[in-house]
C-alpha positions in Angstrom: -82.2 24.0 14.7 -82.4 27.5 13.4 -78.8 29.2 13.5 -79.2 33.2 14.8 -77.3 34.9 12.4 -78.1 33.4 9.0 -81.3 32.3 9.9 -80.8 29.0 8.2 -82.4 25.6 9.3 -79.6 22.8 10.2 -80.7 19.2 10.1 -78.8 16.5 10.7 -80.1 12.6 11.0 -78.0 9.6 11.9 -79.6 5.8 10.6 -78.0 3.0 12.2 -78.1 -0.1 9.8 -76.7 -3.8 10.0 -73.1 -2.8 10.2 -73.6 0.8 8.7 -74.0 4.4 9.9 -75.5 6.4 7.3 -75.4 10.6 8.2 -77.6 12.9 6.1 -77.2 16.8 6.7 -79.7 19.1 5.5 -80.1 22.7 5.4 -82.7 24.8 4.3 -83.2 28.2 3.0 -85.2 30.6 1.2 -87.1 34.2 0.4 -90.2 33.1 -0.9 -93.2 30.8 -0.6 -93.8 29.8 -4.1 -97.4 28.4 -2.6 -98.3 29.8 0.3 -101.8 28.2 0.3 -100.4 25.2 1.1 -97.7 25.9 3.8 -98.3 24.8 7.5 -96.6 25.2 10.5 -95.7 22.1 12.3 -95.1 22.6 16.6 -94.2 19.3 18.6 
């Protein structure tokens, strides 16, 4: 999810283990492609 104003992409990703919930919560940012020959766009 991309937020509107800031433009930053929110992840967030729940694991459910043997008796454990493990929550991981990423966000990405950036200005720059330091390689741009090897970016690709992913649509699903």
């Amino acid at each position: 999810m991309t937020d509107p104003q800031t433009g930053l992409s929110l992840r967030l990703e729940v694991s459910r283990q043997y008796k454990q919930v493990i929550w991981e919560f990423d966000i990405l940012w950036g200005v720059k492609l330091v390689r741009p020959e090897l970016a690709v766009r992913l649509a699903g």
